[in-house]
N, C-alpha and C positions, 0 to 999 in steps of 0.2 A: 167384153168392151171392144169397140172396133177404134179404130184408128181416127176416124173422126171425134170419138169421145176422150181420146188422150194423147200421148205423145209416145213413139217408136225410140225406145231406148239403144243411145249411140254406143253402147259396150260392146269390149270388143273380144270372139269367143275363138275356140279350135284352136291349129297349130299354128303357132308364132302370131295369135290373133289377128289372123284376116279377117275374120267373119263376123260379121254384126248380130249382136245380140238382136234383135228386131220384136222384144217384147212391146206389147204395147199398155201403159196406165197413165198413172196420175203423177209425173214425175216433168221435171223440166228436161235433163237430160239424159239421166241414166239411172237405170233400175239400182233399191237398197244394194242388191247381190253386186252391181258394178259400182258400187258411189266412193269406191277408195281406187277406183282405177287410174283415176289423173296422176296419182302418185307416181305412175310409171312412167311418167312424160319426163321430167328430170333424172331419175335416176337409172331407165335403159333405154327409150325414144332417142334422147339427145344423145347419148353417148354413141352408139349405135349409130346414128345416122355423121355424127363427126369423127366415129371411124372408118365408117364409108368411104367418106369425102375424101379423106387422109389417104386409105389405101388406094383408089385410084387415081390421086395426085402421085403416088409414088409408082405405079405400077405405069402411070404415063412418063413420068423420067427416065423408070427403066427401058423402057420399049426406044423411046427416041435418044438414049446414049447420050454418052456426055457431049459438052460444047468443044470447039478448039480448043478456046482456052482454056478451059480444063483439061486438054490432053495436056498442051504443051505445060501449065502448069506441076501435072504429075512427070511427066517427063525430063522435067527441072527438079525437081524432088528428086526422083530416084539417079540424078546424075550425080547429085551434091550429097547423095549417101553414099555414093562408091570413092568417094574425092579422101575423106580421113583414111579410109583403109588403101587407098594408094598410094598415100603419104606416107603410111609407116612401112608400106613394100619397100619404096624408094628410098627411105633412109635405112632400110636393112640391108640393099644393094650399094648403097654409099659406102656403110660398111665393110661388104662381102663380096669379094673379087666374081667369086663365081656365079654369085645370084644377080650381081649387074651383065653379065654375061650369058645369063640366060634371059634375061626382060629385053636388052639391048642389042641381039648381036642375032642375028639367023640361025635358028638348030634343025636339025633336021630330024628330029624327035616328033612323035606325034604328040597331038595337043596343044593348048594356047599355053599363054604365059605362066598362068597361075598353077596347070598341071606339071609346068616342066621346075618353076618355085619348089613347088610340094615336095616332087618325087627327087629333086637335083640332091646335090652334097651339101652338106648342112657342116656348122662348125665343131670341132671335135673341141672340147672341153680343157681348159687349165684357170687358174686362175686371173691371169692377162686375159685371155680370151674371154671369160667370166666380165671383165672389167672395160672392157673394150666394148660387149653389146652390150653394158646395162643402161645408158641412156635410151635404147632402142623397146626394152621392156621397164623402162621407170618414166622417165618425164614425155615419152613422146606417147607410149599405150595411155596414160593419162589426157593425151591433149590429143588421142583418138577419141577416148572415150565421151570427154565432154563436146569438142564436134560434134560426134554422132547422137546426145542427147540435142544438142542446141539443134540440128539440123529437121530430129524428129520431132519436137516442138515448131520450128516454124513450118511445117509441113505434113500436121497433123490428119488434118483435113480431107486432102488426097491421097494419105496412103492406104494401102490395103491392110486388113487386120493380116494376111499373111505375112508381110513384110513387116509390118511393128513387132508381130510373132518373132522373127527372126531377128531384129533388132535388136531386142531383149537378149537373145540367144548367146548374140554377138559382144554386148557389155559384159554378160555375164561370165563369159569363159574368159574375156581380155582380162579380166581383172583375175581372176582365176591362173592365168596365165605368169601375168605378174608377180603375183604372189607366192608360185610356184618356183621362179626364174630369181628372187631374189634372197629366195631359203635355201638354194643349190646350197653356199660356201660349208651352210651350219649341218649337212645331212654328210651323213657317208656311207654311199654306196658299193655294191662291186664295179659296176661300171658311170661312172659318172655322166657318162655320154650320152645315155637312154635320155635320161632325165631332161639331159642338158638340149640337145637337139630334137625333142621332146616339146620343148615351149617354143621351138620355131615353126616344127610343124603343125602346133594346136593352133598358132596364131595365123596362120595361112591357108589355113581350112577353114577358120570362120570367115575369114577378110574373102576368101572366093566365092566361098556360100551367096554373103550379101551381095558383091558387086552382081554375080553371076546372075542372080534371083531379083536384081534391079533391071538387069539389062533383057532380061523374059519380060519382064512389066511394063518397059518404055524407055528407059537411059540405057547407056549405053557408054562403062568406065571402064578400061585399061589403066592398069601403072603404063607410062609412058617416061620418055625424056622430057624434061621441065625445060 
């Protein structure tokens, strides 16, 4: 049958079907062996082609980076997540003679604030003393923690999964922290001290973590003088 006596069937053959069937008979469009091929117009044509579109809509955002306002936007994010954990620094050196002394005052120690926090002299344990920072690991670790969720909620958007990573990190041990800091009276230890100066150092190791890993991303938080 030559091509004058019928019609050149539009199926479509080979890999990833380029290739035109090109039979030719007695058919409108497409040969028996191709007559359920439409079917793949919905269910991989379309899909396929609006993944396409997708991926190079995204692969053009990545190439041209974000806008200002989207920097300065994450830049504001990540300022306002180092803001609760400088709050509870600063009310631990409200406290703490020596730890206002070292945020406040020139050392001549290497490292910034929060190395000389960490490593400095931490409070030796009694029960007064017990009683004197438990506002600092009860009602203020609490109104770090909800901050830091409210903060992570309005600034979901722009943050990195590495930084929410750490977020996480950061709720998790505070509250750990807590709850460690207000079981001290009922434990007895040989040294009570471990334990006790213990919950000051786990909570300034996460609080440096975040501010530190914010201020790599675009903010830029010190505890400071209020």
């Amino acid at each position: 049958m030559t091509e004058k006596e019928g019609r050149r069937c539009f199926g479509r053959v080979g890999p990833f079907l380029l290739s035109r069937c090109g039979r030719i008979g007695k058919w409108r469009l497409v040969c028996k062996e191709h007559r359920t091929q439409w079917l793949l117009i919905p269910f991989v044509v379309v899909p396929w082609v609006l993944g396409t579109v997708q991926g190079v809509d995204f692969l053009a955002a990545r190439l041209k980076g974000p806008s200002r306002a989207e920097v300065v936007l994450a830049n504001r994010a990540y300022f306002e997540l180092g803001r609760p954990c400088g709050s509870w620094v600063e009310y631990y050196a409200s406290l703490f003679q020596p730890a206002w002394q070292e945020m406040y005052q020139p050392s001549s120690r290497d490292g910034d604030v929060w190395d000389r926090l960490i490593n400095g002299v931490k409070p030796n344990y009694s029960e007064a003393t017990w009683q004197h920072f438990r506002p600092l690991f009860d009602e203020k670790v609490v109104q770090t923690i909800e901050r830091l969720r409210t903060t992570e909620l309005a600034y979901q958007d722009v943050l990195t999964p590495e930084i929410r990573a750490l977020i996480w990190e950061v709720l998790t041990q505070l509250e750990v922290e807590r709850w460690a800091y207000l079981r001290l009276p009922t434990e007895t230890l040989p040294d009570m001290n471990v334990m006790f100066q213990g919950r000051f150092s786990g909570a300034l190791h996460v609080c440096s973590d975040l501010v530190r890993e914010g201020g790599r991303a675009g903010g830029d938080w010190l505890p400071r003088v209020p």
